[in-house]
C-alpha positions as CSV (number, residue, x, y, z in Angstrom):
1,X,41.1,-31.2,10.5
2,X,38.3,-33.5,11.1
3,X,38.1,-34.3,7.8
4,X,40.7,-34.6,5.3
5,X,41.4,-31.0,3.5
6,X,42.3,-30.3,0.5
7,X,45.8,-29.4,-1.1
8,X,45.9,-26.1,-2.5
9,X,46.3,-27.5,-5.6
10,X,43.1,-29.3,-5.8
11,X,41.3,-26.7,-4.9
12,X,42.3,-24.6,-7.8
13,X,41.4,-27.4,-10.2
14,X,38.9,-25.6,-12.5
15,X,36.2,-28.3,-12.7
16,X,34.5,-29.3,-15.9
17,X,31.2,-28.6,-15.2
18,X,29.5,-24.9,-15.6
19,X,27.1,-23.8,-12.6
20,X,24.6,-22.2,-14.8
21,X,22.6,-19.4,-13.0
22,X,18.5,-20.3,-13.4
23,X,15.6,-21.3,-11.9
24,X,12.5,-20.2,-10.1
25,X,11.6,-19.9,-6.5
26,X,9.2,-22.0,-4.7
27,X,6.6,-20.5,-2.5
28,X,6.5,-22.6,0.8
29,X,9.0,-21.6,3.4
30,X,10.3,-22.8,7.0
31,X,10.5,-20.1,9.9
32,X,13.1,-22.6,11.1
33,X,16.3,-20.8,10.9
34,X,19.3,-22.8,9.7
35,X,22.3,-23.7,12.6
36,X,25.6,-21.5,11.4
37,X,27.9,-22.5,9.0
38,X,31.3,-20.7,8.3
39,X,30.9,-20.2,4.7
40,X,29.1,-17.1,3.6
41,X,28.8,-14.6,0.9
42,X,28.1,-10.9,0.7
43,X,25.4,-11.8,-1.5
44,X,24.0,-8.3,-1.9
45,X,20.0,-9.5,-3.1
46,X,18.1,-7.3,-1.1
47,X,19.3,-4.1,-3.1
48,X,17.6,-1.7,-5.3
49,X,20.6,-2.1,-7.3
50,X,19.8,-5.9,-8.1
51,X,16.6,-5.8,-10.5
52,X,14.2,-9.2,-9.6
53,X,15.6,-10.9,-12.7
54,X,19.1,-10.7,-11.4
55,X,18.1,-11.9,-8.3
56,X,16.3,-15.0,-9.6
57,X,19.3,-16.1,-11.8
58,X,21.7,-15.5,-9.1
59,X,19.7,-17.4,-6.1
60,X,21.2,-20.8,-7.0
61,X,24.7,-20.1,-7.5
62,X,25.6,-19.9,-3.9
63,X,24.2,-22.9,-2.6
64,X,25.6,-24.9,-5.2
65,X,29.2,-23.8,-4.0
66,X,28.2,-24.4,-0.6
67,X,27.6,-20.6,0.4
68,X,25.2,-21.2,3.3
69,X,25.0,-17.2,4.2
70,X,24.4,-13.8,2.5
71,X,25.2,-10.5,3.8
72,X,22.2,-8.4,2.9
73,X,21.5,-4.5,3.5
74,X,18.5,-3.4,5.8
75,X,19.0,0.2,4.5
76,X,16.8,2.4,6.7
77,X,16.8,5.3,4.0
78,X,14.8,3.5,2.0
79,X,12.7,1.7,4.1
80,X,11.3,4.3,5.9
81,X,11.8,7.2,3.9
82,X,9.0,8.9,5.7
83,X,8.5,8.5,8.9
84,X,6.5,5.8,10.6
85,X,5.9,4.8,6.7
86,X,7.3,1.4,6.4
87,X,7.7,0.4,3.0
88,X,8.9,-3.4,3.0
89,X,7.7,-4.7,-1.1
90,X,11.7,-5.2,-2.3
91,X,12.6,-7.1,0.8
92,X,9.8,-9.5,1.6
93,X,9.7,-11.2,-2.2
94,X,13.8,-11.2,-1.9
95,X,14.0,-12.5,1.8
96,X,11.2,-15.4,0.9
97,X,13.4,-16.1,-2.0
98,X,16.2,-16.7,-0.2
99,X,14.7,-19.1,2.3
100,X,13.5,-21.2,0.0
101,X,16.9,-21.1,-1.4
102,X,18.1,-22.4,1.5
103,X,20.6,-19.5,2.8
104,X,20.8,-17.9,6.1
105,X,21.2,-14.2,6.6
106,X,23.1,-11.8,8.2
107,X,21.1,-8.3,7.8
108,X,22.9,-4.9,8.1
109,X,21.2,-2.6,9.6
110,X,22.2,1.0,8.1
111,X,21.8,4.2,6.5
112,X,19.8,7.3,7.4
113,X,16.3,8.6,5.5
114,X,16.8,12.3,5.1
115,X,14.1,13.5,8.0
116,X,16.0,11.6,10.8
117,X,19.7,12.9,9.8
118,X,21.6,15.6,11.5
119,X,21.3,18.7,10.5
120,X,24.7,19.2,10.1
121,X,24.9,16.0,8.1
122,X,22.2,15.9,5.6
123,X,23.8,15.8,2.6
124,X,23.9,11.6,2.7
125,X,22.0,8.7,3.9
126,X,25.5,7.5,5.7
127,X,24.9,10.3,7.9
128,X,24.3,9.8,11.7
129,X,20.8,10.1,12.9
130,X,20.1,12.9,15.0
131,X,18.2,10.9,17.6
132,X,19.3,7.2,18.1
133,X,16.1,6.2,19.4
134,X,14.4,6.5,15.6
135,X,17.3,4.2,14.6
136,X,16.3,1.6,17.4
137,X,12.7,2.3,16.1
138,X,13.2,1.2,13.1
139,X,15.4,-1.8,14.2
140,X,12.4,-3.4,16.2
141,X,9.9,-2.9,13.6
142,X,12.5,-4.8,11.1
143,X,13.4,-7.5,13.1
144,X,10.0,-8.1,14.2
145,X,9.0,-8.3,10.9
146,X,12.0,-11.3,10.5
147,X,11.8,-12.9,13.4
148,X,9.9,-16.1,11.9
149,X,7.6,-15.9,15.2
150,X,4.6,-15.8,13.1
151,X,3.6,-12.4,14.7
152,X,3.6,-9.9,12.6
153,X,5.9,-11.4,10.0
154,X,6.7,-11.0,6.2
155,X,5.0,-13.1,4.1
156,X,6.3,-16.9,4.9
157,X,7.9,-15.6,8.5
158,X,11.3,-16.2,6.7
159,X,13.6,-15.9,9.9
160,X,17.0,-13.6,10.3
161,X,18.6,-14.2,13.4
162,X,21.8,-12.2,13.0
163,X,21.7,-8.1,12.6
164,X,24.8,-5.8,11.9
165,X,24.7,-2.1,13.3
166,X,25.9,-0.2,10.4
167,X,29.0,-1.2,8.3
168,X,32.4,0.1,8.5
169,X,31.8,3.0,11.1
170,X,35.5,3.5,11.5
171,X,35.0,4.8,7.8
172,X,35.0,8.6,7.4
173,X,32.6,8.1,4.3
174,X,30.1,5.7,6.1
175,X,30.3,7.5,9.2
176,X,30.7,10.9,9.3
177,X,30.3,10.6,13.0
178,X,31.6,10.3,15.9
179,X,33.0,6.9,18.2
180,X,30.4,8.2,20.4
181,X,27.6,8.9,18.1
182,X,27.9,5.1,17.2
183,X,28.5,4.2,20.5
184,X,25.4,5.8,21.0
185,X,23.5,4.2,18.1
186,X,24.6,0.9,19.5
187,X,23.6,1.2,23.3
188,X,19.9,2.4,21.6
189,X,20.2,-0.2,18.7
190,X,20.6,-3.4,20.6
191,X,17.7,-3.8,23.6
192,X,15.5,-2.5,20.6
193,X,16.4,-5.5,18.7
194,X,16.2,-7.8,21.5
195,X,13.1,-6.4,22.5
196,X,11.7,-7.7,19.5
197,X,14.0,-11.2,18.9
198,X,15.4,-12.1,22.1
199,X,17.2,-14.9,20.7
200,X,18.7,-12.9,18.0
201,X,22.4,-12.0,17.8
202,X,23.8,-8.5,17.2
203,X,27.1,-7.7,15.9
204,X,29.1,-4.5,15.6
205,X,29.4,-2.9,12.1
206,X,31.8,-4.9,9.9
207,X,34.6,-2.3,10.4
208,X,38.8,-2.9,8.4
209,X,41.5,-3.8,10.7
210,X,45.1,-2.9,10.1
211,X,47.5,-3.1,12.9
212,X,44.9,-3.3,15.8
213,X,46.4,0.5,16.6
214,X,46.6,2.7,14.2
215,X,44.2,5.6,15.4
216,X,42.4,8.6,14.2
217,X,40.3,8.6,10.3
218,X,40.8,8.2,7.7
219,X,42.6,5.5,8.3
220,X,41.0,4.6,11.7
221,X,41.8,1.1,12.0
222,X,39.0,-1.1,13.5
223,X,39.9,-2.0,16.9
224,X,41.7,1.6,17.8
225,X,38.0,3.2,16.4
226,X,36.2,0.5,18.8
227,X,38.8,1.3,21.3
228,X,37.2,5.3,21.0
229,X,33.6,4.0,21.4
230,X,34.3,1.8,24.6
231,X,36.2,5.4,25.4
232,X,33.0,7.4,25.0
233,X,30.4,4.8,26.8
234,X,32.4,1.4,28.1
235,X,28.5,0.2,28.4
236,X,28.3,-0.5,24.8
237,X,30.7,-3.0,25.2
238,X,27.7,-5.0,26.3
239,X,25.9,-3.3,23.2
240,X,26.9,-6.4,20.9
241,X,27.1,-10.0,20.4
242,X,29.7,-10.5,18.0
243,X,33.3,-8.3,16.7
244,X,32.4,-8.2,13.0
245,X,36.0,-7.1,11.1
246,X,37.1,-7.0,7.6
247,X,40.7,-7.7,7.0
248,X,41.1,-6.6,3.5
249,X,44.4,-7.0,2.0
250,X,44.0,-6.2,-1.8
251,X,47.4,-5.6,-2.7
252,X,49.3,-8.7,-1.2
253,X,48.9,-12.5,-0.4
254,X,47.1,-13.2,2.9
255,X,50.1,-14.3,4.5
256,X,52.5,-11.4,3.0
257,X,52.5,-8.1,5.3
258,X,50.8,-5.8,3.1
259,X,51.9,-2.6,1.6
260,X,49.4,-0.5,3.1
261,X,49.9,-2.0,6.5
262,X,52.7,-4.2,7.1
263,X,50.8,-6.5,9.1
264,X,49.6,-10.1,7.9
265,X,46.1,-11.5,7.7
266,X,46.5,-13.9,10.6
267,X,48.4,-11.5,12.1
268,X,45.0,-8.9,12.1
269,X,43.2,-12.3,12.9
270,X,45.1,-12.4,15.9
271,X,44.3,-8.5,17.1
272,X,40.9,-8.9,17.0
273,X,40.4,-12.1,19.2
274,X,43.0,-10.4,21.6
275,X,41.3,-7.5,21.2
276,X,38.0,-9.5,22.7
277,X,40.0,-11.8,25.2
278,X,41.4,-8.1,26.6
279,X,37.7,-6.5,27.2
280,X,36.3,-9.5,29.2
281,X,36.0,-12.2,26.4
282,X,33.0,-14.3,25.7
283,X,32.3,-12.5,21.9
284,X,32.8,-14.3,19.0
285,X,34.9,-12.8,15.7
286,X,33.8,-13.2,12.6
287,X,34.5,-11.8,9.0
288,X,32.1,-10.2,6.9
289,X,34.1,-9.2,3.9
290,X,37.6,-10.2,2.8
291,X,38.6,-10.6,-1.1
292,X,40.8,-10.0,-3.3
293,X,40.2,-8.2,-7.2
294,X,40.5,-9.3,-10.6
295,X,40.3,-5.8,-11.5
296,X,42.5,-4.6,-14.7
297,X,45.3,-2.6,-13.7
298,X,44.5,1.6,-15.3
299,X,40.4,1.0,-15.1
300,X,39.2,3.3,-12.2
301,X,40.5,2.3,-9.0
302,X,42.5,-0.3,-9.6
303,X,46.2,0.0,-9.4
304,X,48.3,-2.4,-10.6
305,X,49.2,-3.3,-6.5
306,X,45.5,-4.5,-6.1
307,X,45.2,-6.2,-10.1
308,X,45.4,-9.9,-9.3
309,X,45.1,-13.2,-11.8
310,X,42.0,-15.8,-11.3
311,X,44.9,-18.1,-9.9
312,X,45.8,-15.5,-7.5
313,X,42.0,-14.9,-6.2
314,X,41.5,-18.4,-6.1
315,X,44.3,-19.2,-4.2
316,X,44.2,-16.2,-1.7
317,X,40.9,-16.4,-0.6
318,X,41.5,-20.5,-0.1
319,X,44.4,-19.7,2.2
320,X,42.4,-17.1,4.0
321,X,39.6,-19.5,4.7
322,X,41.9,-21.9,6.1
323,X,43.7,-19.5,8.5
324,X,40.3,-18.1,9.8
325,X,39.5,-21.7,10.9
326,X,42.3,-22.7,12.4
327,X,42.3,-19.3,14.3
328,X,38.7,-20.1,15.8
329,X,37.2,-17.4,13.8
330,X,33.4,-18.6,13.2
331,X,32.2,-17.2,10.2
332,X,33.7,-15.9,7.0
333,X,31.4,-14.0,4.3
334,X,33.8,-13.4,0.9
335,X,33.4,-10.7,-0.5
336,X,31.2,-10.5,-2.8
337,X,29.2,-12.5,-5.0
338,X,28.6,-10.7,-7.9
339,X,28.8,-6.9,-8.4
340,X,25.7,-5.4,-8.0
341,X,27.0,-1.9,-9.7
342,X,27.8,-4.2,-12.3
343,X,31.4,-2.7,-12.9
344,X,29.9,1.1,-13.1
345,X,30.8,1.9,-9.4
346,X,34.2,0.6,-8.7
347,X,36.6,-1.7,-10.6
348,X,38.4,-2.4,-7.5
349,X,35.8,-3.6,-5.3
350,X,33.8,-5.2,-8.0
351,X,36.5,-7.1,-9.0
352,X,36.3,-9.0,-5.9
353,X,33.3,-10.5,-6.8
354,X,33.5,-14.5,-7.8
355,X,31.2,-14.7,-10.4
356,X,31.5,-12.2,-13.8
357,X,29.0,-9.9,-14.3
358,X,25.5,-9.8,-15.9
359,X,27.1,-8.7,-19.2
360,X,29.3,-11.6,-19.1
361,X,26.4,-13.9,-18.7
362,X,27.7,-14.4,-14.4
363,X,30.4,-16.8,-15.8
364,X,32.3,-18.6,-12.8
365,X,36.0,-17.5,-12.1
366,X,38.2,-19.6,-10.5
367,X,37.5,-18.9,-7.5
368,X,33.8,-19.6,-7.5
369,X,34.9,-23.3,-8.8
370,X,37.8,-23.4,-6.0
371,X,35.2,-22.6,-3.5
372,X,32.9,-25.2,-4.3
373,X,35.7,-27.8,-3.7
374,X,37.0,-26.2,-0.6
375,X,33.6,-26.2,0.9
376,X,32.6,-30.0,-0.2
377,X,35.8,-30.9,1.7
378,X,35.6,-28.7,4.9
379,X,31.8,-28.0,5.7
380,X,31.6,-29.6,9.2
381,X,35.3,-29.9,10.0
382,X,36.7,-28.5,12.9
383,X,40.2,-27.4,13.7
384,X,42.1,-29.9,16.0
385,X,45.1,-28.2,16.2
């Protein structure tokens, strides 16, 4: 490194100090946006899940670990739930609030209202839309409105310069569609977005890699799924900007093969940059959720495979930070935050999150305190090899 990085043990060292959550949100913004940095969080702000008061106390505790970046939902069911009705009041007060906070933002794009779904898919919004161009619609009307052009903006022109189609299509349950229905939704998705922002970047929907091969849902990994779209329409290879992936491996340490797949994290690193050098190259890789759960083993979802200690989480989502740079990967969003469900939806995936929940006054865990160290040390640093 660059700069001098820290031992694993440091970086677990719980510091004294409590980040307490707080403090209100000035008004004056910059349209400016803010260059990249490699440490992100799935935030999860903009949704209805997050009452304003949450979102106020929560704003400062990413910046304060270094969290440059949240991951936010654009969900088009609620948006526009009638058509040509645009209904923007919970995202303009949240996306001013988190300029002024001083994050960047990666907005996911996703969801169907239910006069645009297929008819033979109405029962949720994560059904397909029948016609892709109302998807690219609504895409140009969004990212006009976030451009930070001063034409046509939000309140303040806060800026969003990098738009995810979807998330985990290679999902049965948040695509009950087809490779080429989202191959589809990408070739209409992306000159829409362009049209409107061409400096912005687009990246394919976060989807979970395993071995890079495995084929066919429900457990479609990633790059075989991706593999189907560029099957159905090789044109929508030029349909993104960035390979967005999420390497989950809950029940195992990052550099462990896991139990579900017995593949290692740098390992899946690896398939996805090959993965991109083998179509042509010139894509970037990044990660928009990896994390591990504090969940307690019996509760819901969580098995006693996936229940991990504060030390563990700490030190597992250290180590993954550190492999994604030296790999060349450019951007890692942990996942998440804080749960938003607030422990109702899922033990397991909530458990992820970094910082307890509302109930528990958002008290830091480990790893929110290990991250903070880790990111005071490595923000700027570059891998030398």
């Amino acid at each position: 490194m660059r700069r001098a990085a820290c031992s694993l043990l440091l970086c677990l060292v719980v510091a004294e100090s409590t980040v307490l959550p707080g403090g209100a949100v000035p008004a004056r913004l910059s349209a400016q946006p803010q260059v990249l940095s490699f440490f992100g969080v799935n935030g999860y702000f903009t949704g209805y899940e997050r009452p304003w008061a949450e979102v106020v106390a929560l704003l400062p505790t990413g910046p304060d670990v270094g969290m440059r970046w949240t991951r936010e939902e654009f969900s088009w069911a609620n948006i526009e739930f009638h058509q040509g009705q645009f209904d923007f009041h919970i995202f303009d007060p949240r996306l001013a609030a988190l300029a002024e906070a001083g994050y960047g933002v990666v907005g996911m794009l996703l969801t169907t209202p239910p006069w645009a779904r297929k008819p033979s898919c109405a029962g949720s919004y994560w059904c397909p839309p029948q016609n892709p161009a109302d998807f690219a619609h609504f895409a140009s009307v969004v990212v006009e409105r976030y451009d930070g052009d001063g034409i046509a903006d939000a309140p303040g022109s806060p800026r969003v310069a990098y738009w995810e189609i979807w998330n985990e299509p290679n999902h049965p349950i948040t695509w009950p569609g087809t490779p080429a229905e989202y191959a589809a939704l990408l070739r209409a998705a992306y000159p829409a977005i362009k049209g409107a922002d061409p400096t912005a970047q687009v990246l394919v929907g976060g989807v979970y890699v395993f071995d890079g091969q495995s084929g066919g849902p429900p457990a479609y990994d990633g790059l075989a799924f991706l593999n189907s779209v560029l099957g159905a329409d090789p044109a929508a290879w030029e349909a993104f900007d960035i390979l967005s992936i999420h390497p989950f491996m809950p029940d195992v340490a990052p550099d462990q093969p896991g139990l579900w797949e017995p593949v290692t994290m740098l390992s899946r690193f690896q398939h996805a940059l090959d993965w991109v050098a083998a179509h042509g190259g010139g894509k970037l890789v990044w990660i928009t959720e990896v994390g591990w759960s504090t969940c307690t083993a019996g509760q819901g979802d969580c098995t006693p495979a996936v229940a991990k200690t504060e030390d563990q989480q700490a030190n597992y989502l250290l180590r993954t930070h550190f492999m994604a740079l030296a790999k060349g990967i450019a951007h890692l969003s942990t996942f998440q935050l804080e749960d938003k469900f607030d422990g109702a939806a899922s033990r397991l995936w909530g458990g992820c999150a970094v910082l307890q929940t509302q109930d528990q006054g958002y008290a830091p865990k480990k790893a929110y305190r290990a991250y903070g160290v880790m990111t005071a040390q490595l923000s700027g640093a570059a891998f030398l090899g």
